[in-house]
C-alpha positions in Angstrom: -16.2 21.9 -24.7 -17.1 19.4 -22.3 -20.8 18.8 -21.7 -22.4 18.5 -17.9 -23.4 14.6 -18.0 -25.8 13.1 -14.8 -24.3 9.5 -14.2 -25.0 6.7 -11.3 -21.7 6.1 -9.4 -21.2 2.5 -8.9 -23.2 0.5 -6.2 -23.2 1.5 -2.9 -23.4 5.0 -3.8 -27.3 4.8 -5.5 -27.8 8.8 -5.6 -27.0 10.7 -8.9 -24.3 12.8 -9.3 -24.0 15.3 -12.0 -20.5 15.7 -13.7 -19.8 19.6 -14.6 -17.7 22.6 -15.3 -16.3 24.4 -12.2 -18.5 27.7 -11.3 -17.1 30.6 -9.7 -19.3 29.8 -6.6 -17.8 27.1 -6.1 -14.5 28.0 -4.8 -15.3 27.6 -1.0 -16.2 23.9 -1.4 -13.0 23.4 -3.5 -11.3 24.5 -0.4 -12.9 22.3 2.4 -12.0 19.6 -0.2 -8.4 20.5 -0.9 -7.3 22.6 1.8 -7.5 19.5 4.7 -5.5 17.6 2.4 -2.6 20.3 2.0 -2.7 20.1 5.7 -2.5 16.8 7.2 -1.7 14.3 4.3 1.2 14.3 1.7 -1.2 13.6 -1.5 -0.6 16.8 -2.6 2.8 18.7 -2.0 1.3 22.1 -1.3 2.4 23.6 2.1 0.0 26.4 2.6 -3.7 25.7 2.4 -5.3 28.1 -0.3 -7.1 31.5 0.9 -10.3 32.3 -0.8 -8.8 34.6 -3.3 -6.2 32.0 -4.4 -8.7 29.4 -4.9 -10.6 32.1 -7.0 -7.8 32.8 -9.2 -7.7 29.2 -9.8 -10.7 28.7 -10.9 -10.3 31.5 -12.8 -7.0 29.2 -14.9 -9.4 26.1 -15.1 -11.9 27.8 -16.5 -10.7 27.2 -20.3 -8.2 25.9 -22.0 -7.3 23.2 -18.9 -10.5 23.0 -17.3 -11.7 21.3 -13.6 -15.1 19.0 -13.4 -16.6 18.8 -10.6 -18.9 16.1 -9.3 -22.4 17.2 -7.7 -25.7 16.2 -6.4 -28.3 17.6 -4.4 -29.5 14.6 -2.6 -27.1 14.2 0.8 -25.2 16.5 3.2 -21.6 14.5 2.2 -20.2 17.0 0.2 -19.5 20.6 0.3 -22.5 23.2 -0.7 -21.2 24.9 -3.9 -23.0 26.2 -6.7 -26.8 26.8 -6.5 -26.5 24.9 -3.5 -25.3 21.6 -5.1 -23.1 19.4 -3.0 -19.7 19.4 -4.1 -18.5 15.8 -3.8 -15.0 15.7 -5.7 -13.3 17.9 -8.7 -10.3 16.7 -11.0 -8.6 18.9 -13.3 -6.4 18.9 -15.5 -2.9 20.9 -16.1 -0.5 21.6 -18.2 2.4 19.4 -17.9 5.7 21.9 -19.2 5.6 24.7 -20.9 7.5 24.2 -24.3 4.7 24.1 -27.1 5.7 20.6 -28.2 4.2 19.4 -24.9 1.1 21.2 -25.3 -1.1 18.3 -25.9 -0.2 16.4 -22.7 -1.8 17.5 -19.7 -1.2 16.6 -15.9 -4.5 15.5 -13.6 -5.3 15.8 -10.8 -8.5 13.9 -8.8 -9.8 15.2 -5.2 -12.7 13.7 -3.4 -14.3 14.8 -0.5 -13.3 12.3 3.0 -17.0 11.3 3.4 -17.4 10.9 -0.6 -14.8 8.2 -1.0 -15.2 4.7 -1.5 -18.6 5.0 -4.1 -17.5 5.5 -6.9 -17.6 9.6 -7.3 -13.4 9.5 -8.3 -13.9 7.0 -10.9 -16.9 8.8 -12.3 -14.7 11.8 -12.3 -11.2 10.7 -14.0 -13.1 9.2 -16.6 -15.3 12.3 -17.3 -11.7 13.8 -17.3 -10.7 11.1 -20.0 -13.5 12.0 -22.0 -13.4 16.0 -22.0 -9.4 15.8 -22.4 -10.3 13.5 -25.9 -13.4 16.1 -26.9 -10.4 18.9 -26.0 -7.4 17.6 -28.5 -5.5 16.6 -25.7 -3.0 13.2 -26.7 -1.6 12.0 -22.9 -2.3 12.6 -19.4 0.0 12.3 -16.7 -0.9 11.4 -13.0 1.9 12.0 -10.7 1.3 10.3 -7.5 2.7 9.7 -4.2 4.2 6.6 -3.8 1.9 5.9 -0.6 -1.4 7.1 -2.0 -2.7 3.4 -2.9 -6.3 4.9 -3.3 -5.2 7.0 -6.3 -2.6 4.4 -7.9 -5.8 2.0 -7.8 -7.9 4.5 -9.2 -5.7 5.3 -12.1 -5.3 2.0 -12.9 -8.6 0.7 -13.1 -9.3 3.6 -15.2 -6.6 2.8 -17.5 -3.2 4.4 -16.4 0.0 2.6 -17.1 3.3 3.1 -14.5 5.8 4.7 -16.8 8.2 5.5 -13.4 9.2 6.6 -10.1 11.1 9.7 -8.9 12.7 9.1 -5.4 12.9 11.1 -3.0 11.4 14.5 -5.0 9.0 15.6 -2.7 9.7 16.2 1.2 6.6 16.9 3.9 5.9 16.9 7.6 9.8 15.9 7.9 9.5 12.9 5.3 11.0 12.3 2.1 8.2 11.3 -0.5 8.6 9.1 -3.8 6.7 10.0 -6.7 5.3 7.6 -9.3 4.0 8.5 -12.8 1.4 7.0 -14.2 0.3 8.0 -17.9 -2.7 7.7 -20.0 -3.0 7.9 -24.0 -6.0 9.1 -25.2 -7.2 6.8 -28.3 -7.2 8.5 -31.8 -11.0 9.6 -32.8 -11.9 7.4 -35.7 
């Protein structure tokens, strides 16, 4: 299981920030995180922001097998209270990617960081906590599936390792647009 880590995000962003499991609590910070985005952007192709019950019985999936980090400090008013009153600054999760068993060791993420978060360093600090805890877990291959327009998260993937393995046109369609998706995928190296 994945252990909480503190870590310094890179500079510009010189408060610490704690990587850890998702807690029950936080489910209303997940919200003001996600919810805007299912709203008024196309980075995720939800419709219908979640309620609190539905964010609940999310957390609820990601609380095991396919877990959700979250990253948290208590130091500024950026993020979201959550937990204990932590400030939620960003979660990233991962998912399964099909259900037949022969896929069940490669896993879909997912990265989220709160609007006055971004830019320091808290989504980097998250997708490689992801990388890590998805090696500790067993897991062999992640898959990001991005919208083609969401530069921030194909720069992201990359610099944390991600390879373009291709694009699905025209899959998605939102606020009256038709949306590419590419897919970007990450093998996890073999423990020695």
């Amino acid at each position: 299981m994945y252990r909480s880590s503190p870590l310094l995000c890179q500079p510009g962003y010189p408060r610490r920030v704690r990587i850890r499991l998702v807690h029950d609590d936080d489910a209303s910070a997940l919200m003001a995180i996600y919810n805007p985005e299912v709203i008024e952007t196309t980075v995720t192709f939800d419709l219908v922001p979640r309620t609190l019950e539905e964010q609940r019985a999310w957390i609820a999936t990601h609380r095991a097998t396919h877990p959700c980090l979250v990253a948290v400090n208590e130091e500024d008013d950026l993020g979201e209270p959550g937990f204990a009153g932590e400030r939620l600054l960003g979660f990233a999760v991962v998912s399964p990617f099909r259900d037949r068993p022969a896929y069940r060791t490669t896993v879909e993420n997912s990265v989220y960081v709160h609007r006055g978060a971004r830019g320091r360093g808290v989504g980097e600090a998250l997708l490689r906590a992801l990388i890590t805890m998805s090696q500790e877990s067993g897991f062999h291959a992640l898959i990001a599936r991005i919208v083609g327009e969401n530069d921030g998260s194909i720069r992201l993937h990359e610099k944390c390792g991600f390879t373009l393995v291709g694009t699905e046109i025209e899959v998605g369609r939102k606020h009256g647009r038709w949306l590419d998706v590419v897919e970007y995928q990450y093998v996890v190296p073999d423990r020695a």
